[in-house]
N, C-alpha and C positions, 0 to 999 in steps of 0.2 A: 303669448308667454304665460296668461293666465291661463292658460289651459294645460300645457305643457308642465305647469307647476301640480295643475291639482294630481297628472295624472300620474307624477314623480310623488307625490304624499300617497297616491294610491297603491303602486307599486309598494312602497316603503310597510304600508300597514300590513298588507298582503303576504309581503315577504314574512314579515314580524310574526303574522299569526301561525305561517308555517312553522316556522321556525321555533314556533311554543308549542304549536300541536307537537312537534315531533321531538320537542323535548322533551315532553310529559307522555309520550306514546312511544319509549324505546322499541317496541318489538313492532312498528308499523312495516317495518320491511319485511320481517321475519314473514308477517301472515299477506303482505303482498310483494312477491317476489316479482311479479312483472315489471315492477314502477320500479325495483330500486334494478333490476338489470337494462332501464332504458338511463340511468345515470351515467353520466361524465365529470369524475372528479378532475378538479383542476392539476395539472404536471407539479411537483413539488421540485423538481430539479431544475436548474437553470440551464443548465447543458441542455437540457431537452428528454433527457433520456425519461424512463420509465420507474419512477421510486417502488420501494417493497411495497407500499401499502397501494400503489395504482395494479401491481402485480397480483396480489393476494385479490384486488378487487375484482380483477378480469378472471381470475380461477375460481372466486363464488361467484360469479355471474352465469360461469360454462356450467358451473357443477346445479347451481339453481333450474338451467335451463335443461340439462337433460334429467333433472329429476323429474319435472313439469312434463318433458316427451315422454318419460316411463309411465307417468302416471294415465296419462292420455291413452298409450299403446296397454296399457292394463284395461284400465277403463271400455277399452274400446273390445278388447278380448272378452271380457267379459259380458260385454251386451251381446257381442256375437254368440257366446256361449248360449246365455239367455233365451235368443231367439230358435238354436237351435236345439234346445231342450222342449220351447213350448211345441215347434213343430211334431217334435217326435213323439210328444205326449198327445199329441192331436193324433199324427198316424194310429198310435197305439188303439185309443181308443176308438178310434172310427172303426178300427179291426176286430173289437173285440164287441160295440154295437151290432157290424153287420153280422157277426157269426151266431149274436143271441138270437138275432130277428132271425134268419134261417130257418122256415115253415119245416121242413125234407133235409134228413142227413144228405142225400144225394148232391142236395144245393153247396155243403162245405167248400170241398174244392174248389170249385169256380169262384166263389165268395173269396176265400184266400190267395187263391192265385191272384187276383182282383188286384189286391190289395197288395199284393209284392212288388206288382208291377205297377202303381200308382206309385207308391213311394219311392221307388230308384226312377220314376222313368224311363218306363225303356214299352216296346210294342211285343215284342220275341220273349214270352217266357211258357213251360209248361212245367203240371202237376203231375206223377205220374205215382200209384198204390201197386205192388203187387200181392198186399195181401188186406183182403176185405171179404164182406159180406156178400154171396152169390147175389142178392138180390139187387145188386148194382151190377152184377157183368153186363157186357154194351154202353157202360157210362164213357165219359171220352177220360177220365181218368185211371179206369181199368185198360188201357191200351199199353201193354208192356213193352218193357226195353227188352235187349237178347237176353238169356242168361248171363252171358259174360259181363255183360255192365250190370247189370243188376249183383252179380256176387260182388263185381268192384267198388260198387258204391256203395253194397252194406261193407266193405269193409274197410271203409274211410273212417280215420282216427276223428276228422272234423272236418268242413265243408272246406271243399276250395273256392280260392276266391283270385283272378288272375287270368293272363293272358293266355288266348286259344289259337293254337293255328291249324287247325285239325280239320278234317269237312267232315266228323260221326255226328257231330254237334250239330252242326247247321243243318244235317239231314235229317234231325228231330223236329227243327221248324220247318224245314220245305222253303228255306234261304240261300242266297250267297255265303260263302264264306265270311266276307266281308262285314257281314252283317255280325258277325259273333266272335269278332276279334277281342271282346272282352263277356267273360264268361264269370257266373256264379253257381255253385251246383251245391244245394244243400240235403245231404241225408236226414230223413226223417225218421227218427227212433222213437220205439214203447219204452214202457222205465224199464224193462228190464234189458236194457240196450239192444235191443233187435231191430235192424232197420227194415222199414215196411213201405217205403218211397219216398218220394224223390223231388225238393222244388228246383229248377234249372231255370237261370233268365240268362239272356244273351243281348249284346250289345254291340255297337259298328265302334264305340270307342272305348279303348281299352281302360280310360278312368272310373268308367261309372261307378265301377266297386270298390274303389279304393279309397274313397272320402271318411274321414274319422269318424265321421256318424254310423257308420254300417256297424260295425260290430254294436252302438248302442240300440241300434235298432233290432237286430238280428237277437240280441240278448233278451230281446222282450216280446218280439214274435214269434218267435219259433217255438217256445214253449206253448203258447197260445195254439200254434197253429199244431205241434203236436199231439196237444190233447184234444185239442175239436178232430182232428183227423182218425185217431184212436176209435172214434164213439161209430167209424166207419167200419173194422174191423172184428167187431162185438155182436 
């Protein structure tokens, strides 16, 4: 009984201090929304039913709680952002390292193409110039497309980017079909808008080029890769 007594004065002080704490701490729910949506206020009605203020309380406890999920789902969007920014700042500049090191103009191309296909991922891609310096002819990026594609892709308003069902493509790599059901094909222009070739990568699935990061990639290599290509042509 003594014990049960002490434990009933304990409770009672316990109670008490909360009970001051959070009188003299109006807004402790405000800044901890978890504690006050695991509350259960007592039914004020004898009926049983549900009073206005049990009502109001179950509709800030919903409106608490998806605020709490928005901010998680922000939060969470944005660290993915984050991560996908440092990546792309890293591709960049791994690309714009290897193209300084580059001993030989001749080395460009392959350095870049390199680096196209490191960052999408894929095994199937080529570089292709039809207009450069004779002392590269025999390089594997002087190996020309027909005229017909070559006037077609200098006259592409901007690179496509999408799905292929065609076999001219895959006859570029010496693949299945299959292998290039998702296709990138970017024209390569001087400033004075003159396209002078050509980067194509190919892929067995038709996502690879579709993910939101490409155009910020694409926005930052391709300049890069235009102008180191340029210094082939001069």
């Amino acid at each position: 009984e003594i014990s049960l007594g002490l434990v009933g004065s304990e409770m009672c002080i316990r109670d008490r201090f909360v009970k001051d704490y959070l009188l003299k701490n109006p807004e402790y729910f405000r800044t901890h929304s978890d504690v006050f949506c695991r509350l259960v206020p007592p039914r004020q009605n004898r009926e049983g039913t549900r009073s206005i203020i049990e009502c109001q309380n179950e509709v800030l406890r919903a409106s608490l709680t998806t605020y709490e999920l928005r901010e998680e789902e922000i939060a969470a969007r944005e660290r993915e952002l984050e991560r996908k920014q440092a990546g792309l700042s890293k591709s960049l500049l791994e690309m714009a390292v290897a193209l300084v090191s580059a001993t030989k103009d001749y080395e460009i191309p392959a350095i870049l193409l390199e680096q196209f296909k490191k960052f999408f991922k894929v095994q199937n891609g080529i570089l292709r110039l039809w207009l450069y310096r004779t002392e590269f002819e025999g390089q594997p990026f002087t190996k020309r497309f027909s005229e017909e594609v070559e006037s077609e892709i200098s006259e592409m308003p901007e690179m496509f980017i999408g799905e292929n069902s065609g076999s001219e493509i895959a006859s570029w790599f010496g693949v299945p079909i299959s292998e290039t059901k998702g296709v990138i094909l970017i024209p390569i222009k001087a400033p004075n808008g003159i396209t002078f070739g050509a980067i194509c990568l190919a892929s067995s699935d038709v996502s690879t080029f579709k993910a939101s990061d490409v155009q910020d990639f694409l926005s930052g290599a391709l300049p890069l890769a235009e102008a180191a290509l340029l210094r082939l042509t001069r």
